[in-house]
N, C-alpha and C positions, 0 to 999 in steps of 0.2 A: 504494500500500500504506500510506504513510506518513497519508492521507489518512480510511481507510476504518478502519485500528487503534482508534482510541478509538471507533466507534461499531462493534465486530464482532458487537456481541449483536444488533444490530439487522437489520446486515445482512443475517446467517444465517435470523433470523425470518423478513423481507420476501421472502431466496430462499425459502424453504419455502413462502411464502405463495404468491408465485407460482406454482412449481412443480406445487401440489397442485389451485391454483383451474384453471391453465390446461390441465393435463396430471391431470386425477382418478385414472385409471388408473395411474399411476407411486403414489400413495398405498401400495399395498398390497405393496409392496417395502420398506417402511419398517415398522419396529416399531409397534407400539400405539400404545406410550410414548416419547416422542423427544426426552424429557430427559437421555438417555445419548446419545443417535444421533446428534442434534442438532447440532453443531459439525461433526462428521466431514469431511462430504461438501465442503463447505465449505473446511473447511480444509486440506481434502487437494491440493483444488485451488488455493487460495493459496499454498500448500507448495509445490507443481510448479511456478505461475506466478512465483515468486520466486528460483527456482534454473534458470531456462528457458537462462540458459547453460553450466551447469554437466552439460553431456551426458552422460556417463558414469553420474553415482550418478544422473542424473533418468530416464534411458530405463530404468535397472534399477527402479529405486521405482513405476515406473509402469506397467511390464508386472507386474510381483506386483499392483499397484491393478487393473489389467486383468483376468487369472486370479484375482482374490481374487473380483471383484464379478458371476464368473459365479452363487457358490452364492448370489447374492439373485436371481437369476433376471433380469440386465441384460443386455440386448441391443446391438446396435447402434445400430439407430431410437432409445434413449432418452438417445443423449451431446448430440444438437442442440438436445430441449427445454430439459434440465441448463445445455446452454450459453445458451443466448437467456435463462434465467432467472437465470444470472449475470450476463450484462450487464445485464440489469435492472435486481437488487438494485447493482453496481457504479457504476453510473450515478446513481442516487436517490441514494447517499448519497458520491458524490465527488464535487459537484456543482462547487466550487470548483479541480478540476484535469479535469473532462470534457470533451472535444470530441472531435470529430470522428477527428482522428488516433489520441487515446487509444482510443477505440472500436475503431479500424479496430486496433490493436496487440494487443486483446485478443480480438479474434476470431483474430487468427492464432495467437496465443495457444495458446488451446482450443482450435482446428482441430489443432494440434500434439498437444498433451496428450491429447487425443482420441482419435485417430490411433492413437497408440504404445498407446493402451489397447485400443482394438478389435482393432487387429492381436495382438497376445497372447493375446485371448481367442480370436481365432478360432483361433492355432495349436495352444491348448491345449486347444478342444474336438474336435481329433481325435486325441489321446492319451489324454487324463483324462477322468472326469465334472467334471462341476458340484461333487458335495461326496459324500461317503461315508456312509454307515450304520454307528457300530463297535458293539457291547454290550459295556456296563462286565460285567467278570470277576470284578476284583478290585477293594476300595473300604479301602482302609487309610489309617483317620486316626492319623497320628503323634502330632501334639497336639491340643489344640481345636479349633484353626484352621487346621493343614494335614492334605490328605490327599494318597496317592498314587493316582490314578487309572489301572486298567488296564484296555483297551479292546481291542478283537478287531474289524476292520473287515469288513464285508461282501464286500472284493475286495481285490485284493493294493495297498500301499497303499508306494511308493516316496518315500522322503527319503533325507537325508542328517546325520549325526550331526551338531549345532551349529543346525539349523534348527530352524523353528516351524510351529506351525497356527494356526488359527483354528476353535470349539468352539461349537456351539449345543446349547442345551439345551430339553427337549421341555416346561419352564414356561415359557422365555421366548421364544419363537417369535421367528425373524428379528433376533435379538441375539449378537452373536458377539465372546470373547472370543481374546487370541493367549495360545499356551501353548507351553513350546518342548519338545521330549520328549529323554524323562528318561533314554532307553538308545539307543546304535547301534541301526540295524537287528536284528533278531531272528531267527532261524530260524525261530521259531514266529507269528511275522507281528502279534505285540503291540506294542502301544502303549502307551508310561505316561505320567504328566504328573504334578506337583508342583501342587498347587492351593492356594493360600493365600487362607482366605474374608475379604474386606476390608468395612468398614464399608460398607454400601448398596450392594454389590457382587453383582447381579443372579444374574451369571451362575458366579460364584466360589463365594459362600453359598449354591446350587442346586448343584454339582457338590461342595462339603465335606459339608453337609448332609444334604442330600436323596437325593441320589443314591446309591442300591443297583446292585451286581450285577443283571443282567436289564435293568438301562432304556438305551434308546437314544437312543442323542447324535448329532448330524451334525459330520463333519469338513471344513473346508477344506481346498485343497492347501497342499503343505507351499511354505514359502518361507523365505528368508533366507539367506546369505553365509557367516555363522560357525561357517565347515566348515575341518576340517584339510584342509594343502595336503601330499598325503604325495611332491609332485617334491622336495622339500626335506628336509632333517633337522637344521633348527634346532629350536630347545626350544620348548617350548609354556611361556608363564605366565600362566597362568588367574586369574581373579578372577571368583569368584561371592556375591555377597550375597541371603541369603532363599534364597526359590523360584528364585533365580538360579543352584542348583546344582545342576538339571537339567541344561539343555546341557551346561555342565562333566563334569560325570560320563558322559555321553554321547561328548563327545571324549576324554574319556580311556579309554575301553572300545575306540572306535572307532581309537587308536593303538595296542593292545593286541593287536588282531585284526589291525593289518598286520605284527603283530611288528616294530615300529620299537622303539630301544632309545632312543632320542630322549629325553632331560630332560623329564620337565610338572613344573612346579611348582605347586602349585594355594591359591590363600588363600584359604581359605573366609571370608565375612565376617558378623559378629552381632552384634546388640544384647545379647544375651543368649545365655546358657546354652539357654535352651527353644529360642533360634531355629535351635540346630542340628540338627537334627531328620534332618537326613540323617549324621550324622559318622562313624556306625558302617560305615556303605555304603562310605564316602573313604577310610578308616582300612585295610577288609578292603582295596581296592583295592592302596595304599598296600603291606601285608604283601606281597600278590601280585608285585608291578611294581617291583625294586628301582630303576628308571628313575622311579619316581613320588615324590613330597616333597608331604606336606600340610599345610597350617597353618593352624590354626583362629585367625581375629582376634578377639576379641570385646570392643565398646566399651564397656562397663560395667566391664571387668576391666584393659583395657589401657590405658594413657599415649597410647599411638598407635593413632589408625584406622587403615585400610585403605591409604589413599593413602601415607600414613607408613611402613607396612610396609613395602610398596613399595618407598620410595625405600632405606631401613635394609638390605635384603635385595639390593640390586641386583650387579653391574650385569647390565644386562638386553641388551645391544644385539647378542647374538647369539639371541635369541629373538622368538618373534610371540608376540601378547598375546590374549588373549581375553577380553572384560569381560560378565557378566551378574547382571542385577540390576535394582535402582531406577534409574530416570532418575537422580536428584542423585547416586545413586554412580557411574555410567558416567562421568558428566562431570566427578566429583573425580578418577575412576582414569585418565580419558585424560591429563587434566592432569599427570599426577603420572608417566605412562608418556614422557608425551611431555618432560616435563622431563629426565627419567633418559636420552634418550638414547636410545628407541625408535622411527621415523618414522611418520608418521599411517600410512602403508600397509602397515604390520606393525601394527596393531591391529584387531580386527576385535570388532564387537559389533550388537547388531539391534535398540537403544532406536530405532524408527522415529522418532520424535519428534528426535530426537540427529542420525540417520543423513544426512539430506538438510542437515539446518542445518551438520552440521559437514564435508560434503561429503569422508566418510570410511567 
């Protein structure tokens, strides 16, 4: 790994190259454009080959890779090419740590990693489809830049409050962003999402913009962890920054509806006044659920960010934590949770990036 870091642009190219010269057919699994895509596949598998001891968070990250990569239409037959074209690309450019044993370690490797993804897919194509059909209903822009996105899926579509999807949209074909939704379960079988349209952001500025009631979106399955644990009734303390206070609001509905009287405390976090865009929603909550306590952080205004609230407001060590957000705030707030006294396994958040490296 240490070997192949300074030259990963290269890497991922040469896999690609390979991949597409020797296997043409796998091409059409892939976007147009593979300037966004590009790293992914890659990396995801550097990610799993890196933490190959760390069983637990790796066989879970890798069966959702499994069930995720049915909606591109991946099979079984195409993890062997994938793999032969990693040792490839691995081999050319680690040239000064390759031999023979290194090879032999990496094929067992992705024989593993493989393995645990195929089997997934296959258990999950006798429950689920591949990916769902929903029609947007409702298309409410809050501000410029965010909207709330409401969807109606084509067949009954099962999650769990605090989980995410994955979201294509009908200008960008085979480009799929994660979005985590915005309310528990429904009676009425809707689905919402917070969309914030980001600088050269494909498939975000396509769903804030573009996108009307009537057009049709495809859904992945739902995945991800940071779901209330209702065998328990310790407190919930949330921290959501941005679009990060979907899930949030979702687990506190979904605490609402067990009738637990249980603590949440929730920080909503912002750069701004504008960026609170949900606080009316929090706020009604809040009147509702004298069990609920909201507080809006916002960094232009206050002395203290997010993590500093935190620590001023604690202590925390009869609660589980919930973090959503930007990567750089997930990883101030676990620091700052885990200082205060909370254990890595009372914190629960779905930065995939975060997830496996910090093997929590």
């Amino acid at each position: 790994m240490a070997e192949v870091a300074p030259v990963s642009d290269k890497v991922t190219s040469y896999f690609y190259a390979l991949l597409f010269v020797r296997h043409p057919d796998l091409r059409s699994l892939f976007p147009a454009a593979m300037d966004t895509q590009r790293d992914r596949l890659l990396r995801a598998l550097l990610t799993a080959a890196e933490h190959i001891d760390n069983k637990d968070v790796l066989v879970n990250y890798l069966q959702n890779l499994g069930r995720g990569h049915r909606k591109y239409g991946t099979r079984a037959e195409h993890y062997p090419a994938v793999g032969e074209c990693l040792i490839g690309a691995l081999s050319k450019y680690a040239t000064g740590v390759w031999n023979a044993e290194m090879e032999a370690a990496w094929v067992r490797t992705y024989t593993t990693i493989s393995q645990v993804m195929i089997d997934a897919a296959a258990a999950d194509e006798l429950r689920a489809p591949a990916w769902w059909y929903a029609e947007i209903v409702t298309h409410d822009l809050r501000t410029p830049d965010v909207a709330v996105v409401t969807v109606r899926p084509d067949q009954p579509y099962p999650f769990l409050a605090g989980q995410y999807t994955s979201l294509e949209t009908p200008w960008w074909p085979r480009i799929w962003r994660h979005y985590s939704f915005a309310s528990a379960p429904r009676s009425d079988g809707l689905l919402s999402f917070h969309v914030k349209a980001v600088p050269a952001g494909w498939v975000s500025n396509a769903l804030v913009h573009r996108a009307r009631p009537g057009d049709i979106i495809r859904l992945g399955p739902p995945t991800g962890s940071m779901t209330v644990d209702h065998t328990t009734d310790s407190g919930l303390l949330c921290l959501g920054g941005g679009t990060g206070i979907a899930p949030i609001k979702a687990l506190v509905e979904d605490v609402a509806e067990h009738g637990d009287r249980r603590p949440v405390e929730v920080f909503y976090g912002a750069r701004t006044d504008h960026d609170l865009y949900d606080i009316d929603t929090m706020l009604r909550l809040q009147q509702s659920h004298p069990w609920l306590s909201v507080r809006a952080i916002i960094d232009q205004q206050a002395q203290q960010q997010l993590p500093d609230a935190i620590r001023a407001y604690g202590p925390w060590n009869e609660f589980d934590a919930y973090l959503s957000g930007p990567p750089g705030m997930i990883r101030s707030g676990v620091d700052a949770l885990r200082d205060s006294g909370i254990p890595s396994d009372r914190i629960r958040h779905d930065s995939v990036e975060e997830l496996v490296a910090a093997g929590s």
